[in-house]
matplotlib code that plots the C-alpha trace (Angstrom):
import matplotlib.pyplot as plt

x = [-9.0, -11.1, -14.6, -14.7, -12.4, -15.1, -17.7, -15.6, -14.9, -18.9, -19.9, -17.6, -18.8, -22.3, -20.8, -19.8, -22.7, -24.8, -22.6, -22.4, -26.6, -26.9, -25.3, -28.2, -30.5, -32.3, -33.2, -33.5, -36.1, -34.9, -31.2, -34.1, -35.7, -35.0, -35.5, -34.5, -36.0, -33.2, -32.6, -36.1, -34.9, -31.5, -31.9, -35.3, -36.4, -37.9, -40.1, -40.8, -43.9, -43.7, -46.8, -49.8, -51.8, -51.2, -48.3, -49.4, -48.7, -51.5, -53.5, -53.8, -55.6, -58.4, -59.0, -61.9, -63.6, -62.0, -65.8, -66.7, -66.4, -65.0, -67.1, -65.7, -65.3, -63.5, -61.6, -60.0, -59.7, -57.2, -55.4, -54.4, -54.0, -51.3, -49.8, -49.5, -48.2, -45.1, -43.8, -46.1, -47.6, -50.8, -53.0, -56.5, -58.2, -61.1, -64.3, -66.4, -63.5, -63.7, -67.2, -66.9, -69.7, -72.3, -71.2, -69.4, -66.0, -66.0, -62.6, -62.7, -65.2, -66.7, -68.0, -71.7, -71.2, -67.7, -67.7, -64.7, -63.3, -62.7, -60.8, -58.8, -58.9, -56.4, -54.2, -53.5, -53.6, -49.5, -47.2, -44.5, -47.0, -46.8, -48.9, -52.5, -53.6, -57.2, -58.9, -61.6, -60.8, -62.5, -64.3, -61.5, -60.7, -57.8, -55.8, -56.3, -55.9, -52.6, -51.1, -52.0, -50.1, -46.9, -47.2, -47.2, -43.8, -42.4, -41.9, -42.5, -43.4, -46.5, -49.7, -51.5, -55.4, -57.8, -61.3, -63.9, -67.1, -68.4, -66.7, -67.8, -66.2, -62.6, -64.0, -62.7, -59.2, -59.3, -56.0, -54.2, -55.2, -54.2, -50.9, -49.5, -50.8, -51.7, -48.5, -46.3, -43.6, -43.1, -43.5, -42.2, -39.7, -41.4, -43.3, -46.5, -48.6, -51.1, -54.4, -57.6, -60.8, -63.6, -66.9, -69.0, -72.0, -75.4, -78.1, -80.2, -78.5, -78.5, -75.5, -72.6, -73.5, -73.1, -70.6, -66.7, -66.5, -64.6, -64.0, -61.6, -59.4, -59.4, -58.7, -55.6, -54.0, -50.9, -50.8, -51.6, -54.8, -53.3, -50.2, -50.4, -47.4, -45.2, -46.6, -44.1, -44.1, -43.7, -46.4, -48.3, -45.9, -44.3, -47.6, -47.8, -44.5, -44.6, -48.2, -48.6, -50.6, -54.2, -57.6, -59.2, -62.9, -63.2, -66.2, -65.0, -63.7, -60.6, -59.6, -59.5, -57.9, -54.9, -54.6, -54.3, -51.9, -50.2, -49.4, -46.7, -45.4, -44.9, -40.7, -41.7, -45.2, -47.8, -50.8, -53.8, -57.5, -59.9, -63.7, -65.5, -68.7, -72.1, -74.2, -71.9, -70.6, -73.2, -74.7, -75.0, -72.8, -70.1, -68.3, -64.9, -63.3, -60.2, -59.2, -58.6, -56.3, -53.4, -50.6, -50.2, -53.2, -53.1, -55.0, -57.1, -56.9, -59.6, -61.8, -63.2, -66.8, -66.2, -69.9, -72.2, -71.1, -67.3, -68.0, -69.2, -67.8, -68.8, -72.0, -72.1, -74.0, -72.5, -69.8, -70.3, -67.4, -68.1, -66.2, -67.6, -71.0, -72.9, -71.7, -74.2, -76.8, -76.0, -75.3, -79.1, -81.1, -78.7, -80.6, -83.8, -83.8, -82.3, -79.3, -77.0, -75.2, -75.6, -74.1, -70.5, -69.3, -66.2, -65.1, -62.5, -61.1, -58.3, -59.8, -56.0, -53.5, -55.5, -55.0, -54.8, -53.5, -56.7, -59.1, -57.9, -57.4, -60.9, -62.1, -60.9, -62.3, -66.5, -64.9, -68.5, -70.2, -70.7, -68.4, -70.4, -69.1, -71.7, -71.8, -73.9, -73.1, -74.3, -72.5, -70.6, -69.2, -67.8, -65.2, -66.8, -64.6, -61.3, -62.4, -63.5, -60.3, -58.4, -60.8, -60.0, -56.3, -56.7, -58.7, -56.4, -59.6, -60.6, -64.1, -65.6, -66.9, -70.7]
y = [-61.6, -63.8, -63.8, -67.1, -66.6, -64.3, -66.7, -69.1, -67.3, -66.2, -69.9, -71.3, -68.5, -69.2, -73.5, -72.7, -70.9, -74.0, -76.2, -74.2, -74.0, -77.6, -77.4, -75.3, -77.1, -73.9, -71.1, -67.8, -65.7, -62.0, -62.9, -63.3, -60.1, -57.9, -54.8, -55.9, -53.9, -52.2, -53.2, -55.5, -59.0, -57.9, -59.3, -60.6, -64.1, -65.1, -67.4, -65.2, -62.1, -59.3, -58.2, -57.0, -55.8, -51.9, -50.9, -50.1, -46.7, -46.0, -47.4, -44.1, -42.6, -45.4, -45.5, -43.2, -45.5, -48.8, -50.2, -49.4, -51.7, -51.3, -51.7, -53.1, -49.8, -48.5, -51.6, -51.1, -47.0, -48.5, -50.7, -48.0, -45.1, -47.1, -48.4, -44.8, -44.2, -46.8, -45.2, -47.4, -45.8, -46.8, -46.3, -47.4, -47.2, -48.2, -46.9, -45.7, -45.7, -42.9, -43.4, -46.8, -48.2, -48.8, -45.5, -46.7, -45.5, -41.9, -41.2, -37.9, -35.3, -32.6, -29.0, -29.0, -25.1, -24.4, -26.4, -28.2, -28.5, -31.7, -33.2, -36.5, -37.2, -40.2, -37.9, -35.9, -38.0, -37.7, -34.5, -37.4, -40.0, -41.7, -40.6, -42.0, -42.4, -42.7, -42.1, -43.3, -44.4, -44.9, -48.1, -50.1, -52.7, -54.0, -51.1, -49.9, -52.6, -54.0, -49.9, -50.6, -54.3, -52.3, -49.6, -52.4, -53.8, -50.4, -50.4, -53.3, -50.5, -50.0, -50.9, -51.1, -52.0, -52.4, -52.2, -53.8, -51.8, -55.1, -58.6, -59.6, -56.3, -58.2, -60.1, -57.7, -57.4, -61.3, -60.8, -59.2, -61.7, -64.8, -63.7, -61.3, -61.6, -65.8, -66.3, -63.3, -65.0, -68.3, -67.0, -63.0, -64.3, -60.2, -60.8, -57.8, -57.5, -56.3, -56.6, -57.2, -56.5, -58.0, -57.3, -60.7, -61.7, -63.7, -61.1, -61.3, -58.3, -60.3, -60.9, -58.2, -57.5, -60.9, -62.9, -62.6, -65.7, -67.2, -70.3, -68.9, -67.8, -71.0, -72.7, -70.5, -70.8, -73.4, -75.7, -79.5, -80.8, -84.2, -82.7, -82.3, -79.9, -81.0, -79.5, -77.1, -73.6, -72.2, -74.3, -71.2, -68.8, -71.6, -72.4, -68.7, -68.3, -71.4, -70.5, -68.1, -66.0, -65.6, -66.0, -65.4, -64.3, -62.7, -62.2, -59.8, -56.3, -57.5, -60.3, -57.7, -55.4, -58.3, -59.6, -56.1, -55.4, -58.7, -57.7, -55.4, -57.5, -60.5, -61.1, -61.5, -60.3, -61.9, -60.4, -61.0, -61.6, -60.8, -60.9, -58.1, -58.3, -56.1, -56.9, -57.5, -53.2, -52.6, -56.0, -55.0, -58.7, -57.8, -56.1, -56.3, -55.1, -53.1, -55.7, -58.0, -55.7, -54.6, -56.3, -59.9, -60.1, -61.7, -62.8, -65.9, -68.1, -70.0, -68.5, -71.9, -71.9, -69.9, -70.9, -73.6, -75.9, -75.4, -76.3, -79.9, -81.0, -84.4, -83.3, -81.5, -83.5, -81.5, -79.6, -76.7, -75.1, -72.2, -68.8, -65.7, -63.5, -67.0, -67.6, -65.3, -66.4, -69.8, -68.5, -67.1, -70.4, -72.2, -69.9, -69.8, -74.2, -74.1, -75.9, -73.6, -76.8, -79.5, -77.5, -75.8, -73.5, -72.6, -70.2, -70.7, -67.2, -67.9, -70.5, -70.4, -71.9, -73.9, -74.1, -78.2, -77.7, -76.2, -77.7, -80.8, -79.3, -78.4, -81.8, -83.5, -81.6, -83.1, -86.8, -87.7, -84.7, -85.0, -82.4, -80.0, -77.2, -74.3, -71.7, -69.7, -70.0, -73.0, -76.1, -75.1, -72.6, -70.7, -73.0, -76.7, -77.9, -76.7, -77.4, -81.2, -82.4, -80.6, -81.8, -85.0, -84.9, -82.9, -85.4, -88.1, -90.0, -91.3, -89.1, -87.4, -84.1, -83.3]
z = [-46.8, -49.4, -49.8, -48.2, -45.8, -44.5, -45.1, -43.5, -40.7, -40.1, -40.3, -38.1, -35.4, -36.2, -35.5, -32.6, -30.9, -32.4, -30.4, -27.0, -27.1, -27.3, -23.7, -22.2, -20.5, -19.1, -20.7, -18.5, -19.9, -18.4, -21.1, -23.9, -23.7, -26.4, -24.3, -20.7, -17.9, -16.2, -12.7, -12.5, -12.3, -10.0, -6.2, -6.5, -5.4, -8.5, -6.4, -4.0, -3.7, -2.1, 0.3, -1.1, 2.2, 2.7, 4.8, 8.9, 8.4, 6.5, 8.9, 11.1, 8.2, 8.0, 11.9, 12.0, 9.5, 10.8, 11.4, 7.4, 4.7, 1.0, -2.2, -5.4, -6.5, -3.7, -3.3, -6.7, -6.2, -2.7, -4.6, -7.4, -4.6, -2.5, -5.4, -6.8, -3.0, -3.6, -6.7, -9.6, -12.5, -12.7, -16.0, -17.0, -20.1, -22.2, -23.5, -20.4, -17.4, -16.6, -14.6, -15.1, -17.3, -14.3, -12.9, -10.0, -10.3, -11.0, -11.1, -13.5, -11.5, -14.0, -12.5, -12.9, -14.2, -15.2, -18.4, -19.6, -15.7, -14.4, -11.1, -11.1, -7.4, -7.6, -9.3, -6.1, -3.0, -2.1, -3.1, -4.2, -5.4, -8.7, -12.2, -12.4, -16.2, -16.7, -20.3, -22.6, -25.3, -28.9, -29.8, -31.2, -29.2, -31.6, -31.6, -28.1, -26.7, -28.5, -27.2, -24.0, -24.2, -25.5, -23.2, -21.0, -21.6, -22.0, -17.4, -14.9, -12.7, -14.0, -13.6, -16.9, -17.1, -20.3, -19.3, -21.7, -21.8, -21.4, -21.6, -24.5, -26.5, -26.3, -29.3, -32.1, -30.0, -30.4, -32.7, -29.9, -27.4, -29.2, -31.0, -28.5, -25.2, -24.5, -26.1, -25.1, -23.5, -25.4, -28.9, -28.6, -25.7, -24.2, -20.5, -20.0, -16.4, -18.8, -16.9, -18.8, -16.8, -18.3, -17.0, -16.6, -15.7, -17.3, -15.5, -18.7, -20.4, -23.6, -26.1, -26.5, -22.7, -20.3, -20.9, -21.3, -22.5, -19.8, -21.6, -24.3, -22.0, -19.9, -23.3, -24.2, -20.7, -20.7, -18.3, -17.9, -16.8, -15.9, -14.1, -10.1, -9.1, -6.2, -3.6, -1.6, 0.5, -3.5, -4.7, -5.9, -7.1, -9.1, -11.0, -11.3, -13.0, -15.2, -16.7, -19.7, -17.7, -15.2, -15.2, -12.2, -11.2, -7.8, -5.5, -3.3, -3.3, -1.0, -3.0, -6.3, -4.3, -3.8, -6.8, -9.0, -6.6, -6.2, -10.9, -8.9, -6.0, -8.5, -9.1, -12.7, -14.9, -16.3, -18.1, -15.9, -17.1, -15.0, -14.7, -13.2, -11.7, -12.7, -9.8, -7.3, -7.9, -4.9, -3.9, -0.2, 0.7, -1.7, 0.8, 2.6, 5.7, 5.8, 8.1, 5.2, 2.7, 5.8, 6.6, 6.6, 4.1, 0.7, -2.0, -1.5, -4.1, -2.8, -0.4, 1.9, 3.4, 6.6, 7.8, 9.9, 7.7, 7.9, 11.8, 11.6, 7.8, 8.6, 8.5, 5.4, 2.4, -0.8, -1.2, -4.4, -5.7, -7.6, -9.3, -9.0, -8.6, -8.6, -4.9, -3.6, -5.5, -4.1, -0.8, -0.7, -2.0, 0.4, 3.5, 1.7, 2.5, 5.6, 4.7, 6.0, 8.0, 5.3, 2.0, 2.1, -0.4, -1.6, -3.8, -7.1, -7.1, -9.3, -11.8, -13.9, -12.7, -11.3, -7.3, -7.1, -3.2, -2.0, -4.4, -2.7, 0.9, 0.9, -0.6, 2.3, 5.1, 4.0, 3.2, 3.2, 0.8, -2.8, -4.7, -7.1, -9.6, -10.1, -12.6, -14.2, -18.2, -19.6, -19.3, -22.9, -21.5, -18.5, -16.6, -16.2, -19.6, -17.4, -14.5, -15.1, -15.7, -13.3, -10.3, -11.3, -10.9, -7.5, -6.3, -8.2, -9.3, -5.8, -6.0, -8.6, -8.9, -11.3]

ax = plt.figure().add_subplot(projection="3d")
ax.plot(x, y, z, "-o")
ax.set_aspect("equal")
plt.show()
């Protein structure tokens, strides 16, 4: 054989795989990745999520405290401990985890006199339970967090968290963020569940130490602000697996401990960013019930006004959505004027993708109040410059939102 009977043999292979992609019209990510994770994508739904609530069995074990409520801290240390339970590797790093930077996690206990001794209570909870990985790590955002993102793809079963010290320290890992982790899947063809936790909040801490900058992310994430998605029963695991990945900003200790679990129950991953509160670590209304993390419990994408007002929405004069710790900041001026029955407020707990359905569900219930976004950051920044858009096209231009 010829030189160029090789050469012609080589391009008329590399012809003919030209001429049988032109025939795709669908391309199935999981054939894509370069390292496939063995056994993941077999026999799921990949439209369907698993259950995040705890199973009923472990509800013997909470019965003698079935009248207490869960902090954030404790909310999280429930989700990692029945996660660990099921089999999933759960790992945590950043610079100050180990305490947590407010000092309300505590999960590494050091002996007051025996020096050097520490206990890892997570680490011990089941005789068959899964490893729990928490360390602090140097002051390098960039390369500790672009290990954690490949440790990450490494096993689906995993749950892998970066914790800023605060939010504004993703800034020198802005390199990972933008090439690797917005655009994981479309440019590197690789899916992560990396999730970023990303302490918020504008409680006069000055720079380096209030804001995440929610706004960059929201600008990152891929979806369209003019696009309404059909709605259907899959309306929200749909928007989920189209979008590059999530944003959210919780405001209570249930909902967190959801949607870090829900990064495991999802038939596919996607890294999630989330802000974490300051104040709200032992704000004494930041609390949940263990009522609202067991079975046939879920995340809330939106959590509606549950109050007077939600009783006689006719009634109700303004309607404020808001995201976050700012909801109970609004929730006391609300009390401290007596308009308990003539404001509602509902809470955006996943800002991206954005949950159109209930945005516009909850819209319609006070046809007659005016529709308000709150935040905290200035107008610049935070979510108003997502948001804005995307009210519009929930509430398909028929009433405008300020």
């Amino acid at each position: 054989m010829t030189l160029q009977d090789v050469k012609d043999k080589y391009e008329k292979i590399c012809e003919e795989a030209y001429t049988n992609a032109r025939q795709e019209t669908h391309i199935k990510y999981k054939d894509w990745l370069d390292s496939p994770w063995s056994g993941f994508f077999e026999g799921k739904d990949p439209l369907k999520v698993s259950p995040t609530g705890i199973e009923r069995i472990l509800k013997s074990r909470m019965e003698m405290i079935e009248a207490r409520t869960v902090d954030w801290a404790l909310g999280e240390a429930m989700a990692f401990g029945s996660l660990l339970k099921e089999g999933i590797h759960v790992r945590l790093s950043g610079q100050d985890v180990e305490r947590g930077t407010f000092s309300h996690r505590h999960h590494v206990l050091h002996h007051q006199t025996v020096d050097k001794a520490t206990y890892r209570p997570l680490c011990y909870l089941y005789p068959d339970q899964a490893p729990y990985t928490v360390c602090n790590s140097s002051l390098s955002e960039f390369g500790v967090l672009g290990f954690e993102l490949g440790y990450s793809m490494t096993n689906p079963n995993a749950l892998v968290c970066w914790e800023a010290q605060f939010g504004d320290f993703n800034n020198t890992a802005q390199c990972i963020i933008d090439q690797f982790i917005s655009s994981g899947q479309a440019k590197w063809v690789r899916q992560s569940g990396l999730v970023m936790l990303q302490p918020h909040g504008l409680e006069g801490m000055g720079p380096e130490h209030s804001s995440a900058r929610l706004e960059r992310f929201l600008q990152m994430s891929a979806d369209d602000p003019d696009y309404f998605p059909p709605e259907s029963e899959e309306f929200a695991v749909r928007q989920l697996h189209d979008i590059n990945w999530i944003v959210a900003n919780c405001s209570t200790p249930a909902n967190y401990f959801h949607i870090l679990r829900r990064q495991i129950a999802l038939p596919f991953r996607k890294p999630l960013i989330l802000m974490t509160p300051k104040s709200l670590l032992r704000h004494p209304e930041a609390k949940s019930s263990f009522d609202l993390m067991l079975e046939n419990t879920e995340f809330l994408r939106v959590i509606p006004e549950e109050g007077v007002a939600s009783q006689n929405p006719n009634n109700v004069k303004r309607l404020l959505f808001c995201s976050g710790k700012v909801y109970y900041d609004l929730k006391k001026a609300r009390a401290e004027r007596k308009l308990d029955d003539k404001i509602a407020i509902a809470r955006v707990e996943q800002i991206s993708p954005f949950p159109y359905d209930l945005v516009k569900k909850e819209a319609a219930k006070y046809a007659n109040a005016e529709l308000v976004w709150a935040q905290e950051e200035p107008k610049n920044q935070g979510g108003w410059t997502y948001i804005q858009p995307r009210f519009h096209t929930a509430l398909n231009g028929i009433r405008s939102v300020s």
